[in-house]
GUGU-660875 format. One record per residue (C-alpha): residue in three letters; x, y, z. Coordinates in steps of 0.5 Angstrom, whole numbers, plus 2048, in hexadecimal, padded with zeros to 3 digits. Last residue first. Layout:
{vexse 'Ala' {X Y Z}}
...
***
This chain:
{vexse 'Unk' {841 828 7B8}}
{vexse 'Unk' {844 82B 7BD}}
{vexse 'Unk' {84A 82E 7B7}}
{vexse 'Unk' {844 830 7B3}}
{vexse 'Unk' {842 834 7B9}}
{vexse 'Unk' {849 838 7BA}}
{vexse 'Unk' {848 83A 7B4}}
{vexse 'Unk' {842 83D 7B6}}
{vexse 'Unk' {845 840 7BC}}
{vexse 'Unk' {848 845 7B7}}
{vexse 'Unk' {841 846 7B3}}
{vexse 'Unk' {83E 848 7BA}}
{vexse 'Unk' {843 84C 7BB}}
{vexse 'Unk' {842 850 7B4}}
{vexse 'Unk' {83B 850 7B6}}
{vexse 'Unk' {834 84C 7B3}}
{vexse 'Unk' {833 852 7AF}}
{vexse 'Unk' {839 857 7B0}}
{vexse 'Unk' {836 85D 7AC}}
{vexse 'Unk' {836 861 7A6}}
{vexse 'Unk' {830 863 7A3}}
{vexse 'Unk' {82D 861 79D}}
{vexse 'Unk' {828 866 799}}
{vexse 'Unk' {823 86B 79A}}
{vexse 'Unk' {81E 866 79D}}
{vexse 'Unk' {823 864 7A3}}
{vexse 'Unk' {827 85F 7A2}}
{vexse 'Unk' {82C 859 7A6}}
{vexse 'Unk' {832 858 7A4}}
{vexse 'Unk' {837 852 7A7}}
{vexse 'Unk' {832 84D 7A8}}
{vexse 'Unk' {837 849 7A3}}
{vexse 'Unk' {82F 848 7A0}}
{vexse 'Unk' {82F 84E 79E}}
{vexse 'Unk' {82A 853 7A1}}
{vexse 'Unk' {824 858 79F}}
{vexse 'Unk' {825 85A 798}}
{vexse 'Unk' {82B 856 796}}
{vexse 'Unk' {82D 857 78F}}
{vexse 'Unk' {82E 852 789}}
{vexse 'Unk' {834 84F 787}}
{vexse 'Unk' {838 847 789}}
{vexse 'Unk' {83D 845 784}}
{vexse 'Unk' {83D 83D 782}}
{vexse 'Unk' {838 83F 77D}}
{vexse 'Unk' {83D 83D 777}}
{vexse 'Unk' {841 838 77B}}
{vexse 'Unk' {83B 834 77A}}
{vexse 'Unk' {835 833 77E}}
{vexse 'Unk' {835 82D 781}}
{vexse 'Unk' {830 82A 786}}
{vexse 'Unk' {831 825 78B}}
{vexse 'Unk' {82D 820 78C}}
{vexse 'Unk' {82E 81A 791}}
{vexse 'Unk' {826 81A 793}}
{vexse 'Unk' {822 81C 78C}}
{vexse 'Unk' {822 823 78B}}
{vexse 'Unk' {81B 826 78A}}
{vexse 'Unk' {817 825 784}}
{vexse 'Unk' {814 82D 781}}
{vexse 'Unk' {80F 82F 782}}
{vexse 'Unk' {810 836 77F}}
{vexse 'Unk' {816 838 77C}}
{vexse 'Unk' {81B 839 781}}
{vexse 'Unk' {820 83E 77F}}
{vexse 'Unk' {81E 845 781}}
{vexse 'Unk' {822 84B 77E}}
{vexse 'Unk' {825 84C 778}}
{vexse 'Unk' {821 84A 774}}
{vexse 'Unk' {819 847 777}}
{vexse 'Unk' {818 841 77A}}
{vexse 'Unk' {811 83F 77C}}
{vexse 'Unk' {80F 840 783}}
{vexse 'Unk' {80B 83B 787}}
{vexse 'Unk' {804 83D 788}}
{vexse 'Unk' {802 83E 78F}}
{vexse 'Unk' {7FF 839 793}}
{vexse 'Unk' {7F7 83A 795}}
{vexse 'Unk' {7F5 83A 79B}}
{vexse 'Unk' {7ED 83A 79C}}
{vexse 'Unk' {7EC 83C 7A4}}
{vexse 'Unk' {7E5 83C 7A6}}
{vexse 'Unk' {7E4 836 7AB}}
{vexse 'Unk' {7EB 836 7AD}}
{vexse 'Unk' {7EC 83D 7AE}}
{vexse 'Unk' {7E5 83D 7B3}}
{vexse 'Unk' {7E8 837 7B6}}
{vexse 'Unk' {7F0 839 7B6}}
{vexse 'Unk' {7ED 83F 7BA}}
{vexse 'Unk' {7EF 845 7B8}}
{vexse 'Unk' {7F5 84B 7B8}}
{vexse 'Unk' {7F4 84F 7BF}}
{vexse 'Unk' {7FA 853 7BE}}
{vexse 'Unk' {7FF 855 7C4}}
{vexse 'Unk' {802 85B 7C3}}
{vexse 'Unk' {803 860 7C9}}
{vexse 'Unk' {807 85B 7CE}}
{vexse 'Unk' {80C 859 7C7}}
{vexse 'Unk' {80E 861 7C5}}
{vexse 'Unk' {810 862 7CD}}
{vexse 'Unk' {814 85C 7CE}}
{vexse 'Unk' {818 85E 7C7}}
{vexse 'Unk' {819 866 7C9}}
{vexse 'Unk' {81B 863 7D0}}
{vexse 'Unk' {820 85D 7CD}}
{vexse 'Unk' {823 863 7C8}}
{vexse 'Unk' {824 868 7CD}}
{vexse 'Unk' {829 866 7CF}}
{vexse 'Unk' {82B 860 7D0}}
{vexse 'Unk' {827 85A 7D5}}
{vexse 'Unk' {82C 856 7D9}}
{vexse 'Unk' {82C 84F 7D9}}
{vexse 'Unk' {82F 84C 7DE}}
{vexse 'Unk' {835 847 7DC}}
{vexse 'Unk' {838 844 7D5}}
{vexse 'Unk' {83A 846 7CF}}
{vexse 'Unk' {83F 84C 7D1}}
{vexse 'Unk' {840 851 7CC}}
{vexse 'Unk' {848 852 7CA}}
{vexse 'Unk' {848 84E 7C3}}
{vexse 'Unk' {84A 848 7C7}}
{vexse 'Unk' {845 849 7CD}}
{vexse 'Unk' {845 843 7D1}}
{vexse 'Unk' {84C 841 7D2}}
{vexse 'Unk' {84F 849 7D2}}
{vexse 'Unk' {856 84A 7D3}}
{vexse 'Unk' {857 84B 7CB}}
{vexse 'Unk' {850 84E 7CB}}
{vexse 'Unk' {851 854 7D0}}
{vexse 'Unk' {84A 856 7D4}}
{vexse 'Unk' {845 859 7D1}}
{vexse 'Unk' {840 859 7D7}}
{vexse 'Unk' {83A 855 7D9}}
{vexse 'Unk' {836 850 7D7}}
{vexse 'Unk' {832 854 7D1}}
{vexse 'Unk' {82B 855 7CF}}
{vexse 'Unk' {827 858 7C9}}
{vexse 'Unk' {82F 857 7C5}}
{vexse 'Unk' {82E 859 7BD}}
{vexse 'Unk' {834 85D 7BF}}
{vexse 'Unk' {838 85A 7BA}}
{vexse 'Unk' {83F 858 7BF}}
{vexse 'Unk' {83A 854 7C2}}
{vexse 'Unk' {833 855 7C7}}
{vexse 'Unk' {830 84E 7C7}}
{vexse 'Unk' {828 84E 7C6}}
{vexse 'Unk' {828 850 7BE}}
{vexse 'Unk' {825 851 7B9}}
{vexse 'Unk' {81E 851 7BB}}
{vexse 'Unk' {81A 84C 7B9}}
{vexse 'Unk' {813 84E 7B5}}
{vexse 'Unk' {80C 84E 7B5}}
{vexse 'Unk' {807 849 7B2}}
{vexse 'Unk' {806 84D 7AB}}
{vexse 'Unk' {7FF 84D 7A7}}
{vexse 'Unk' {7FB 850 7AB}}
{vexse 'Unk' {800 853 7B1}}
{vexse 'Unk' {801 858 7AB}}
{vexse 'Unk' {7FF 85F 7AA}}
{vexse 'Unk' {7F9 85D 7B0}}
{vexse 'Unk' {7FF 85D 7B5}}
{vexse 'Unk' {803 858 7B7}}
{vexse 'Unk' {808 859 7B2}}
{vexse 'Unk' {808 861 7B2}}
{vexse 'Unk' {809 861 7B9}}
{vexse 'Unk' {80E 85E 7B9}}
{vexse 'Unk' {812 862 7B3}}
{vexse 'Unk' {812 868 7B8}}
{vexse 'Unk' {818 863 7BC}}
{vexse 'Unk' {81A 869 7BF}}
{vexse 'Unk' {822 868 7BD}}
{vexse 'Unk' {827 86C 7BF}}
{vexse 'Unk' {82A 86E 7BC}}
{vexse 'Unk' {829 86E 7B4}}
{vexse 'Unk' {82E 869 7B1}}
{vexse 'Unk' {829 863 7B5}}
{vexse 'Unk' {826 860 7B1}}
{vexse 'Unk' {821 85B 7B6}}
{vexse 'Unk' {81F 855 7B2}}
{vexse 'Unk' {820 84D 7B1}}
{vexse 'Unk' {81A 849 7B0}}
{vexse 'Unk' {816 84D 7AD}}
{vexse 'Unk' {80E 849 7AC}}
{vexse 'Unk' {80C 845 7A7}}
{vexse 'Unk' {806 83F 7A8}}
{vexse 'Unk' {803 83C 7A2}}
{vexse 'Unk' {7FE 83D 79D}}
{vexse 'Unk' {800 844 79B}}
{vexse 'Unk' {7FA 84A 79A}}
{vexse 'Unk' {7FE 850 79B}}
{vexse 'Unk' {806 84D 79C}}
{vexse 'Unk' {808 853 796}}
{vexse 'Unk' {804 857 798}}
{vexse 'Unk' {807 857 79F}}
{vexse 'Unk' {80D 857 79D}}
{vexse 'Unk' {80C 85D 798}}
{vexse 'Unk' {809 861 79E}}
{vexse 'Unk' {810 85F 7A3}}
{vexse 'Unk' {813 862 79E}}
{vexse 'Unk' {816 867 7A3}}
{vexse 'Unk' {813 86D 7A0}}
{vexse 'Unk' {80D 86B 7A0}}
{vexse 'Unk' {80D 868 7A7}}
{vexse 'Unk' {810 86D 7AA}}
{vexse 'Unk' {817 870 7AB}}
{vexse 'Unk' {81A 873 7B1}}
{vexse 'Unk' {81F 86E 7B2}}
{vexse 'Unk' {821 869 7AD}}
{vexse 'Unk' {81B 864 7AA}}
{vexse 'Unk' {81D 860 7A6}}
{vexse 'Unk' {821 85B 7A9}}
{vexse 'Unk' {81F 855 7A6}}
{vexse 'Unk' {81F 84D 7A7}}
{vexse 'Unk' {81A 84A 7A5}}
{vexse 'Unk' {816 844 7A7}}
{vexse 'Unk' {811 83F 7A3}}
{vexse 'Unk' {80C 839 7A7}}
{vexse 'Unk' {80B 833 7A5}}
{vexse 'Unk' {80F 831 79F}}
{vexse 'Unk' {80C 82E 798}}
{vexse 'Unk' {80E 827 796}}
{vexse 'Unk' {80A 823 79A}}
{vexse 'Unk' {804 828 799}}
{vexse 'Unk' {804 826 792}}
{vexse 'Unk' {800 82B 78F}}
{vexse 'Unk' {806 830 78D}}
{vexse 'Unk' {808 836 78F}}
{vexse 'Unk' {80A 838 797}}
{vexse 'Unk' {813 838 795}}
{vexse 'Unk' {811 83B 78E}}
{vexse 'Unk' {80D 841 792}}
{vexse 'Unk' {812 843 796}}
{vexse 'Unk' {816 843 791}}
{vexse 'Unk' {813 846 78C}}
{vexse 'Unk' {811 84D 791}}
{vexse 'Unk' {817 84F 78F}}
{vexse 'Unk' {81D 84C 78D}}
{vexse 'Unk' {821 852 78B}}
{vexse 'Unk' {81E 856 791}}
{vexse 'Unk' {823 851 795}}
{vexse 'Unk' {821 851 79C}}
{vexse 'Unk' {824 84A 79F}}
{vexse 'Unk' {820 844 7A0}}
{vexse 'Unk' {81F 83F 7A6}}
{vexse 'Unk' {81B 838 7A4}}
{vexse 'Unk' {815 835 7A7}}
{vexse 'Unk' {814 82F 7AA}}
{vexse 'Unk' {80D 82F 7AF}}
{vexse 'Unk' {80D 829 7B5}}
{vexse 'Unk' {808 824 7B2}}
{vexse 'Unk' {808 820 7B8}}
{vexse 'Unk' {80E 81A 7B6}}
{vexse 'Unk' {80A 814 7B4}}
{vexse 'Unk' {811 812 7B1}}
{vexse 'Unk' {810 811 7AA}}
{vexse 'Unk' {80C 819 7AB}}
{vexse 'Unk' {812 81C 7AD}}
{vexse 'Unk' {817 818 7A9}}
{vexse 'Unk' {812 81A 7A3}}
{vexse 'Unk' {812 821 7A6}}
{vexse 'Unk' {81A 821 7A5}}
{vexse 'Unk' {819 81E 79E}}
{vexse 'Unk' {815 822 79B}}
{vexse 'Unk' {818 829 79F}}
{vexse 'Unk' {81F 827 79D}}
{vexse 'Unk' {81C 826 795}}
{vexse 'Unk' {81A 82E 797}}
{vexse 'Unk' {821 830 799}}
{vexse 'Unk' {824 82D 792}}
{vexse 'Unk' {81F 830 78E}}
{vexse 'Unk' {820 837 790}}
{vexse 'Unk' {828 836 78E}}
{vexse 'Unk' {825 838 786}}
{vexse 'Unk' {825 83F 789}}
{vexse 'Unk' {82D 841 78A}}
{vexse 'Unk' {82B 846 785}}
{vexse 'Unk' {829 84C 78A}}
{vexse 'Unk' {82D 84A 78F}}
{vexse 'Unk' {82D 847 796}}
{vexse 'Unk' {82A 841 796}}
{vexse 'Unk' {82B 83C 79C}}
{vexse 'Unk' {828 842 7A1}}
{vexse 'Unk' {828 83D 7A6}}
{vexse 'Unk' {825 836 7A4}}
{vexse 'Unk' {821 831 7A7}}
{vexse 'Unk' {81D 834 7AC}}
{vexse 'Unk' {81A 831 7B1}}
{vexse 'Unk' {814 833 7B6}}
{vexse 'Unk' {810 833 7BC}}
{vexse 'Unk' {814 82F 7C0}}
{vexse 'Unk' {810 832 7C7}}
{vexse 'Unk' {80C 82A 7C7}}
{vexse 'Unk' {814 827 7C8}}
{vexse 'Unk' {815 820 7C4}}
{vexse 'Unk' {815 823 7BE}}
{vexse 'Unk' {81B 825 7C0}}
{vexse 'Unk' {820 820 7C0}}
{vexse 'Unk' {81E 81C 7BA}}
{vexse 'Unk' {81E 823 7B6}}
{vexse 'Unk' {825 823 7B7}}
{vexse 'Unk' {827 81C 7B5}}
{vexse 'Unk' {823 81D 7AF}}
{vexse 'Unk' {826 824 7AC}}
{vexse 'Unk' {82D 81F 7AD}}
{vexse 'Unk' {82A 819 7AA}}
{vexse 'Unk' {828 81E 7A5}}
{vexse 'Unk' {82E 821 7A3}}
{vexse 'Unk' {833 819 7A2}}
{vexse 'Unk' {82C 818 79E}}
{vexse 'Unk' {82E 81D 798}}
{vexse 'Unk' {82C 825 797}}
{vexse 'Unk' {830 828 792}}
{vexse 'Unk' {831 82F 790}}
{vexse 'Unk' {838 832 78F}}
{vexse 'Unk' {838 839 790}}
{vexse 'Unk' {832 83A 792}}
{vexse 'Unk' {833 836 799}}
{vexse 'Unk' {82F 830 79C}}
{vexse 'Unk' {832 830 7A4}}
{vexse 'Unk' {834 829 7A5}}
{vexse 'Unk' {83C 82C 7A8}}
{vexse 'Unk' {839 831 7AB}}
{vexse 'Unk' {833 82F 7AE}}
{vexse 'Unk' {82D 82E 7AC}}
{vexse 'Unk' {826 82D 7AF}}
{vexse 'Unk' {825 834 7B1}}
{vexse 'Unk' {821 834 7B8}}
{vexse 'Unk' {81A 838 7B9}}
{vexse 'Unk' {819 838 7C1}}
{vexse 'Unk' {813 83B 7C5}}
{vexse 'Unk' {813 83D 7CC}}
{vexse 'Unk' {80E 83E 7D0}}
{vexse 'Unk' {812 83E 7D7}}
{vexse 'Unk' {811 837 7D9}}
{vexse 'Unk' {812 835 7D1}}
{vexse 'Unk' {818 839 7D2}}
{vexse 'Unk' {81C 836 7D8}}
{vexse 'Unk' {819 82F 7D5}}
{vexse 'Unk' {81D 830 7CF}}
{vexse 'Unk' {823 831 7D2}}
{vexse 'Unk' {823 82C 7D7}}
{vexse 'Unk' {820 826 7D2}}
{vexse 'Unk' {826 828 7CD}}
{vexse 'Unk' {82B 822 7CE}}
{vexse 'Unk' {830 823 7C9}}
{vexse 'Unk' {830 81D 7C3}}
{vexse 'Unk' {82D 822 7BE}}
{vexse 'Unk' {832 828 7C0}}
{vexse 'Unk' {82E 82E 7BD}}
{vexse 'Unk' {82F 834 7B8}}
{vexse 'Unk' {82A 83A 7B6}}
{vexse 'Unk' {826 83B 7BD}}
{vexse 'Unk' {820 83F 7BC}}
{vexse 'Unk' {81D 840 7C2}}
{vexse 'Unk' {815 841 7C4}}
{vexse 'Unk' {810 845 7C8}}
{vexse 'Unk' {813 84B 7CA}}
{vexse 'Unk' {811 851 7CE}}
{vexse 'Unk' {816 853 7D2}}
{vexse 'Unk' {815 851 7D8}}
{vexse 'Unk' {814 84A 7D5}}
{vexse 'Unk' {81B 84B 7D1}}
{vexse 'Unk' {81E 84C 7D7}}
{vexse 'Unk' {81C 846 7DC}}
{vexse 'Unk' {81D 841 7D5}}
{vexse 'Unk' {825 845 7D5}}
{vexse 'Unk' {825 843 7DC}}
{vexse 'Unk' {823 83C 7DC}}
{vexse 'Unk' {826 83B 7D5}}
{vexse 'Unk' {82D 83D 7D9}}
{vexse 'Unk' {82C 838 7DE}}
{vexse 'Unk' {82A 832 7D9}}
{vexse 'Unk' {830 833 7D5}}
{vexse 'Unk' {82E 82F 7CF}}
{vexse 'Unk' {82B 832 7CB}}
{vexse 'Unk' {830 837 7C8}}
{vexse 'Unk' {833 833 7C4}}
{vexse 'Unk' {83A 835 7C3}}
{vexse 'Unk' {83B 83B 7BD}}
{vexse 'Unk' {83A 83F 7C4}}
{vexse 'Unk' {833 843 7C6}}
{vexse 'Unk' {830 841 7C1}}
{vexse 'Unk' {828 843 7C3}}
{vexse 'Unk' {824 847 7BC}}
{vexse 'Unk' {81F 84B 7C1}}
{vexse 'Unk' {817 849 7C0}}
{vexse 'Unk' {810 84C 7C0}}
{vexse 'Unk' {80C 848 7BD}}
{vexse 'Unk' {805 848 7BC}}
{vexse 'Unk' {801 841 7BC}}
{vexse 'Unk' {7FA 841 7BB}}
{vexse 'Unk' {7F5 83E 7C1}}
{vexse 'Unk' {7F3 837 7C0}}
{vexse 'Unk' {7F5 834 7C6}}
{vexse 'Unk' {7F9 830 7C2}}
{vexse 'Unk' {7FE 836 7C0}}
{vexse 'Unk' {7FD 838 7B9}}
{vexse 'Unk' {800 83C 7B4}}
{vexse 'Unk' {7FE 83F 7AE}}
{vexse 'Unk' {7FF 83F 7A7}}
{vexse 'Unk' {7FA 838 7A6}}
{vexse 'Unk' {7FB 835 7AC}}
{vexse 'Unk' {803 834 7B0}}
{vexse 'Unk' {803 831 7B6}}
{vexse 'Unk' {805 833 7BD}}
{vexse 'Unk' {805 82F 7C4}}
{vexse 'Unk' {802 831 7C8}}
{vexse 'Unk' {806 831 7D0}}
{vexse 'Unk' {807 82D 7D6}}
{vexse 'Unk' {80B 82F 7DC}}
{vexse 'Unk' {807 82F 7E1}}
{vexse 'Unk' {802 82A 7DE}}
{vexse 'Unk' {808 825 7DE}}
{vexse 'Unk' {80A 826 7E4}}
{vexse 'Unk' {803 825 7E8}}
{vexse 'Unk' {803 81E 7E3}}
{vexse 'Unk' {809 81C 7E6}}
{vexse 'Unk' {807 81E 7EE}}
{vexse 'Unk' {800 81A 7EC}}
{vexse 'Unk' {806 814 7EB}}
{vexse 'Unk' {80A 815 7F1}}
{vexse 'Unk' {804 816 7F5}}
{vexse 'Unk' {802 80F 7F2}}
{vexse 'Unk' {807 80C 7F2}}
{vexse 'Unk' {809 80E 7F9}}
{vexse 'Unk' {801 80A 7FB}}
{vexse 'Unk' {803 805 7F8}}
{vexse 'Unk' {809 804 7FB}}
{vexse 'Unk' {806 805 802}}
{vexse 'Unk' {800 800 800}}
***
C-alpha cells in the first residue's frame, strides 16, 4: 500500500510538472500560424547565437536569457546551428517555461546548399535529418528552416530547385516517421532582382510534397526614421498579399541610424501587415562587434586574454538590456498584440490558392515554370561561362555582410565580424 501510494504521488507529482511547463505546439494552415488551441501565432523573436557552438546547451544561461526574453516581449528564438547528438532538453525546457518558440536552420557549415555549387545529396539529408529528429520532440519547435540566405545574386536563381528538393525529401522523412508535421521553411536573402519570384516558386505547384510550409525574408529595409512606403515594406506586403503559405521576416532591425526604434514593428503587426505577415525575428540578442546586441553579458574585455569573448564581447553571464535599444524593442512589442483569427473561422473559410510558378525571363529568372526537381545526389553544372556571380542585393547577402535600406545597401556587419572569426573555429568543433 506504502509503495502504492509513493506512486501515486509521484505519478500526480509528474503530471503536475508536465501541465506546468506544457506549451501549444505550432502548426503551419494555409498563410498562418496556429497553436493547437487555435489561436493565430504571431512572432516576436531574437536571432539567438550566442558562439559558433550550439547555444543550446547551457542550461543555466538559457534560464537566464529565456527569463529576459519574457521580459521583453519575446516568443520565439532563431537558432542557425546546432549540435545534433547534445543534450537540449535543459535549454529547451528553459524557453517553452517561458513561451519561448524556436526555428532552427538545419544545416551546418559543411552541409549547407551553396550557390556557387549546388548540390543536395544523401550525406546533407541525413544530417538535415539527424537534426529534425531532436527537435521534433519538443512541443516549442516551431519550425525549421532548410537553407539561410542559399542565394545570394541575382543570377544564382537556378539554386532555387535544390532548396525545394531539400524541403520534399526533409518533409518525406517527416511524414515517414510519423513525426508531427512541424512547419519546414526556408530563409531568403532580400535581392530585389528576384522578387517576388522566389517566394513564389518555392510556394507554387500543386504537389504539396513539393512545396514549402512557410517562407521568411531577411530585410533591413526600414532604417530609422523611415515609414512603410518609404522603407519598402508596402512593396513587400503587395508582393506577399494573397500568398498561400505562411511568410514572416526572419531576421530585421538595421541599425545604421542609431538608435533604433524598432518603428518598423508597429507596421508588421498592425493593419498595414499582420494580415499577411506573421511578425518577425530581431537581429540580434547578443551584442557584438556590430552593434546589433539587445543585451550584453557584461563589459568588452581583451579577447586575447578572454575564453568567453573571442571578439571582446563575453558570451555568456546575466544578460543586460543596452540602451536604448532593449526598451525601445520591449516598448513597441507590449502596444501591438493583433488578434488574428481562429483557426476555426480560417479553417472553414480560408481557399488558398498557390502562386504560379514564375517562368524564365532573359537575363533575370532561370526556372522555367515547374520544372523537375533535382534527384537526391545531384549536383547542378553551369559551366565556366556562368560561373561569375551578379546582380544587387537590396536588402541582405547571403554572407550576411550587407544589409539594406530601400535607398540602396547599407554596409554592415550582419552576423558579425567576431562571430565569423568563431565560426571558423566551429568547422574545426564539427
Amino acid at each position: 500500500m506504502y509503495s502504492r501510494a509513493l506512486t501515486a504521488v509521484a505519478l500526480c507529482t509528474a503530471l503536475a510538472v508536465n501541465t506546468a511547463s506544457a506549451i501549444s505546439k505550432i502548426s503551419a494552415v494555409g498563410s498562418k500560424f496556429f497553436t493547437d488551441d487555435g489561436n493565430q501565432f504571431f512572432i516576436k523573436g531574437v536571432a539567438y547565437q550566442l558562439t559558433s557552438h550550439d547555444p543550446l546547451v547551457d542550461t543555466k544561461q538559457c534560464q537566464l536569457d529565456a527569463s529576459m526574453m519574457k521580459d521583453l516581449g519575446a516568443n520565439t528564438i532563431r537558432v542557425y546551428h546546432v549540435d545534433p547528438n547534445a543534450d537540449h532538453s535543459g535549454c529547451m525546457s528553459a524557453f517553452s517555461d517561458n513561451g519561448v518558440y524556436l526555428f532552427v536552420d538545419l544545416d551546418t557549415f559543411t552541409t549547407q546548399i551553396t550557390q556557387d555549387m549546388p548540390t543536395w545529396n544523401q550525406t546533407q539529408l541525413s544530417a538535415f535529418e539527424k537534426v529534425l529528429d531532436e527537435f521534433q520532440k519538443y512541443d516549442n519547435t516551431a519550425g525549421v528552416l532548410v537553407g539561410n540566405e542559399v542565394l545570394t545574386f541575382a543570377n544564382g536563381s537556378d539554386t532555387a530547385p535544390y532548396i525545394k528538393a531539400a524541403a520534399r525529401d526533409v518533409k518525406a522523412y517527416r511524414d515517414s516517421k510519423k513525426y508531427r508535421k512541424v512547419p519546414i521553411g526556408y530563409s531568403a536573402a532580400d535581392i530585389a532582382e528576384l522578387r517576388p519570384m522566389l517566394q513564389n516558386y518555392l510556394a507554387c505547384g500543386t504537389n504539396t510534397s513539393e512545396s514549402l510550409d512557410f517562407f521568411s525574408l531577411n530585410a533591413y529595409e526600414w532604417c530609422g526614421r523611415s515609414s512603410y512606403s518609404v522603407s519598402g515594406y508596402q512593396m513587400l506586403e503587395a508582393n506577399a498579399t494573397d500568398y498561400n503559405i505562411p511568410i514572416f521576416f526572419s531576421e530585421t532591425g538595421c541599425n545604421t541610424v542609431p538608435p533604433r526604434t524598432f518603428a518598423d514593428q508597429a507596421s508588421i503587426f498592425g493593419d498595414s501587415m499582420s494580415n499577411t505577415w506573421s511578425g518577425a525575428i530581431i537581429y540580434e540578442w547578443i551584442e557584438e562587434m556590430n552593434n546589433y546586441g539587445l543585451v550584453s553579458y557584461g563589459s568588452k574585455v581583451d579577447p586575447k586574454t578572454a575564453t568567453d569573448a573571442p571578439d571582446g564581447y563575453p558570451r555568456s553571464g546575466t544578460p543586460t538590456p543596452v540602451s536604448p535599444d532593449y526598451s525601445n524593442l520591449k516598448s513597441q512589442w507590449a502596444t501591438l498584440t493583433p488578434s488574428g483569427v481562429k483557426l476555426s473561422a480560417y479553417s472553414a473559410s480560408a481557399t488558398m490558392t498557390p502562386p504560379a510558378c514564375p517562368s524564365s525571363t532573359a537575363g533575370g529568372w532561370a526556372i522555367d515554370g515547374n520544372v523537375p526537381l533535382p534527384t537526391l545526389g545531384q549536383t547542378l553544372n553551369r559551366g565556366a561561362a556562368s560561373a561569375s556571380a551578379t546582380g544587387t542585393a537590396t536588402g541582405a547577402s547571403a554572407t550576411a555582410t550587407k544589409k539594406g535600406s530601400a535607398s540602396g545597401g547599407k554596409e554592415m556587419a550582419g552576423m558579425s565580424v567576431g562571430l565569423t572569426g568563431v565560426m571558423l573555429g566551429f568547422i574545426i568543433w564539427l
